[in-house]
C-alpha positions as CSV (number, residue, x, y, z in Angstrom):
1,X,-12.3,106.3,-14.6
2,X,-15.5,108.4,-16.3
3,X,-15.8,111.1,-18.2
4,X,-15.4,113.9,-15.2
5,X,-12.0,112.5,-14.4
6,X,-10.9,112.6,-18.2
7,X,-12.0,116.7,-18.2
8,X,-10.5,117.3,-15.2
9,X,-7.2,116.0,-16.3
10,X,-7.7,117.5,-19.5
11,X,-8.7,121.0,-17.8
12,X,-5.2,120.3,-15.5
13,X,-3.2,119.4,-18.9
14,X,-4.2,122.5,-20.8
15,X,-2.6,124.7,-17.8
16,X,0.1,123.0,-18.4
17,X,0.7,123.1,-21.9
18,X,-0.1,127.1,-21.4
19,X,2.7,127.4,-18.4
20,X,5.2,125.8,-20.8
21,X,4.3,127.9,-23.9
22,X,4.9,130.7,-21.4
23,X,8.2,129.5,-20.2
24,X,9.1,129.6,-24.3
25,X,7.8,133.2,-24.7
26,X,9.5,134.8,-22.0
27,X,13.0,132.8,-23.1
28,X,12.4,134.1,-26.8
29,X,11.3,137.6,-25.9
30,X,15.0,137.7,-23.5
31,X,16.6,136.4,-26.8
32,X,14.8,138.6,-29.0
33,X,15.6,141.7,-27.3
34,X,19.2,140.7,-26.7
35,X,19.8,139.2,-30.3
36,X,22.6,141.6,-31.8
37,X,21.1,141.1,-35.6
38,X,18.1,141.6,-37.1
39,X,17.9,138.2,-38.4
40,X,18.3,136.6,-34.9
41,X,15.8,138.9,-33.2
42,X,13.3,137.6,-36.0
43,X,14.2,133.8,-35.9
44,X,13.6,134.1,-31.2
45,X,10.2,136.5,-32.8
46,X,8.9,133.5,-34.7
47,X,9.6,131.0,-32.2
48,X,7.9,133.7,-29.7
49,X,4.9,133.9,-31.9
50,X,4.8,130.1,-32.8
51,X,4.3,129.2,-28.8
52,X,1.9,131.8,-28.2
53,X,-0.2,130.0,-30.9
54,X,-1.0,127.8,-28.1
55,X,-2.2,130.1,-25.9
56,X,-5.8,130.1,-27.6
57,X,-6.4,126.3,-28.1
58,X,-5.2,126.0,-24.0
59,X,-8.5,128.4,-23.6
60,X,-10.8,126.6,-25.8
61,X,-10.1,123.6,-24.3
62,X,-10.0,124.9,-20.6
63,X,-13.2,126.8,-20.9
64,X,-15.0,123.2,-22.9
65,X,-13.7,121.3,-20.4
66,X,-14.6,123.8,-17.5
67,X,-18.1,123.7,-18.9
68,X,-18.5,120.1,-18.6
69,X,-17.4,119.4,-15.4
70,X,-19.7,122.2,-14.3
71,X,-22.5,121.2,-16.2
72,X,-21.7,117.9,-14.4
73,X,-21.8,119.2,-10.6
74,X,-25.5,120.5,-11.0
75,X,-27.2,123.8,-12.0
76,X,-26.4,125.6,-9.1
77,X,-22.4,125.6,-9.7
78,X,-22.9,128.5,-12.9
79,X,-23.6,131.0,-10.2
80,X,-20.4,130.4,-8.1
81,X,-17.7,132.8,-7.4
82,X,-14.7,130.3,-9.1
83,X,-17.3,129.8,-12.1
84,X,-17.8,133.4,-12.9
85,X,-13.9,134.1,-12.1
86,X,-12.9,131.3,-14.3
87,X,-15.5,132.8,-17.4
88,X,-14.0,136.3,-16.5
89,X,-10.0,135.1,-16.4
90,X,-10.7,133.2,-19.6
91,X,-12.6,136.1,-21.7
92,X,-9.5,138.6,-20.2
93,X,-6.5,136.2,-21.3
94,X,-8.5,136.3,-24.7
95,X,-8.9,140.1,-25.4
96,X,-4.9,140.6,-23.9
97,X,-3.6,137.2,-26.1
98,X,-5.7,138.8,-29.3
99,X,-4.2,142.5,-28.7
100,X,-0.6,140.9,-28.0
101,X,-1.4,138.9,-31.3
102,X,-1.3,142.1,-33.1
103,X,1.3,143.8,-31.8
104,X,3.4,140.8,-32.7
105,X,2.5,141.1,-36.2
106,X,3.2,144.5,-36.4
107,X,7.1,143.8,-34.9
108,X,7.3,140.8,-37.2
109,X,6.7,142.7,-40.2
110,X,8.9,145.3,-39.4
111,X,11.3,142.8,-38.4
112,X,11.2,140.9,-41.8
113,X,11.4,144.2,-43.8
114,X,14.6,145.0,-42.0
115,X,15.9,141.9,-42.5
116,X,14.6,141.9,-46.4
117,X,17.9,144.2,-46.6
118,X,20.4,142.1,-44.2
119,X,19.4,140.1,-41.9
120,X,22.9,140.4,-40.8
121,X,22.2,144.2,-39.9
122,X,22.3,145.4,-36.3
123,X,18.9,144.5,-34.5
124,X,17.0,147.2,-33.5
125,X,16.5,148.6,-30.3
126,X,12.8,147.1,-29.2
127,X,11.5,149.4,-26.5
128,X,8.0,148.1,-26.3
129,X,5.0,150.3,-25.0
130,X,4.2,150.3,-21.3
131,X,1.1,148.0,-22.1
132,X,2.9,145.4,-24.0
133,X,5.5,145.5,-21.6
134,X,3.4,144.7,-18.7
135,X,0.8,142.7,-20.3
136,X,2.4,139.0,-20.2
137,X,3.2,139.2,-16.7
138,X,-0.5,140.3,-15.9
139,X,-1.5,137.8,-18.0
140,X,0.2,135.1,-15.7
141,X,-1.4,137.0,-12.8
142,X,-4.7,136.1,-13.8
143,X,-4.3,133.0,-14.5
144,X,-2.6,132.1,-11.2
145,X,-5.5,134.0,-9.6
146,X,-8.1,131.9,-11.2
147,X,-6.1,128.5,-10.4
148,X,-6.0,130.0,-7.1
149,X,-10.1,130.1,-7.1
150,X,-10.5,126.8,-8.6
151,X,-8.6,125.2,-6.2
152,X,-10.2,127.1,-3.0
153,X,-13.6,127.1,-4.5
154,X,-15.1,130.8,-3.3
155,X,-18.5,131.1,-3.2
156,X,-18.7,134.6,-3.3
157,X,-18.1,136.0,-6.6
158,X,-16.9,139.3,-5.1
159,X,-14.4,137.5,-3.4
160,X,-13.0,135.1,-6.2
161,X,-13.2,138.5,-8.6
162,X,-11.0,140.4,-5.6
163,X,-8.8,137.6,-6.6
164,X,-8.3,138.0,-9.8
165,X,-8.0,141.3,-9.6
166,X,-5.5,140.9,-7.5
167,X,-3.6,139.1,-9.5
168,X,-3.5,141.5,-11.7
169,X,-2.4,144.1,-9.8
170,X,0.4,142.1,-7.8
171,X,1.6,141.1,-11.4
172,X,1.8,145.2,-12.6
173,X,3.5,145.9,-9.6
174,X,6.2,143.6,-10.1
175,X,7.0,144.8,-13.6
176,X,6.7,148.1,-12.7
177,X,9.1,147.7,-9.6
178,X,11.6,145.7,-11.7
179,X,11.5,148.6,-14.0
180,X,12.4,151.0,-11.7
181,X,14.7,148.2,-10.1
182,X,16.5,148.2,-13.8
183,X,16.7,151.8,-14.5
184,X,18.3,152.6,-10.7
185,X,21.0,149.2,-11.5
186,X,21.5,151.4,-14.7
187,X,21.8,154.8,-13.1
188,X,24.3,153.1,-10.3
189,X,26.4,151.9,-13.2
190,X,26.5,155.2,-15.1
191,X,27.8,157.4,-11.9
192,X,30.1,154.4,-11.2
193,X,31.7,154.9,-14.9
């Protein structure tokens, strides 16, 4: 055992940690949206927002232990495609998790004023933008796409940012589709009735 191993199992753990902290966020946001009072949509909203604090210290300790391990392999490793994907899927899951960060805020405060009168009171209908809709799912897009290059090892950057970009397109796509999927289910129903 050396110190390599221990990053790499470190750099393994934090994706991990991060796919189970995503697991939580997409149960609570279900729950949230679903919750028929204002005080449950803000109780699955803090548990939502109390997972994704985990989000930034899985980075942190991805990127240090990325670092090392390249540091490690030799000089010429900073110029690979997988290294300049991973910096780029790292500094992108950072500016999304910071904006998503703010929005939550925003909901939780309107949330907690709400409730401030009765938490027993109807929840509101949460139609969030397009953006905020769509941004977890790219999020997990990217950060299969860079697992994806890690593992495979491209050496062209072109190719392991194609991939990542891919990711994030493949990811849109499937939110927009199951939008469209959800609105024509909808539709069906309301001729049907």
């Amino acid at each position: 055992m050396d110190a390599y191993h221990i990053a790499l199992f470190l750099h393994i753990l934090t994706l991990i940690v991060a796919a189970s902290a995503t697991a939580v966020t997409k149960l609570a946001d279900g729950r949230r949206t679903r919750a028929r009072t204002v005080g449950d949509a803000l109780e699955w909203h803090r548990l939502l927002v109390s997972s994704a604090r985990l989000f930034p210290i899985c980075l942190v300790l991805f990127l240090a232990t990325g670092v090392y391990m390249v540091r490690v392999s030799g000089s010429g490793a900073w110029s690979s495609g997988f290294v300049v994907s991973g910096f780029v899927g790292v500094a992108l899951l950072l500016g999304s998790g910071t904006f998503l960060g703010i929005q939550a805020r925003g909901l939780e405060r309107m949330l907690e004023q709400i409730a401030s009168r009765s938490a027993d009171a109807p929840a509101p209908s949460l139609h969030p933008r397009a953006l905020v809709r769509m941004l977890p799912a790219i999020n997990t897009g990217i950060a299969i796409a860079v697992v994806f290059d890690m593992v495979t090892k491209p050496a062209s950057t072109g190719l392991a940012l194609a991939v990542i970009a891919l990711g994030i397109v493949a990811s849109a796509a499937m939110v927009v589709r199951g939008r469209s999927g959800i609105a024509a289910d909808s539709d069906s129903v309301a001729r049907a009735a």
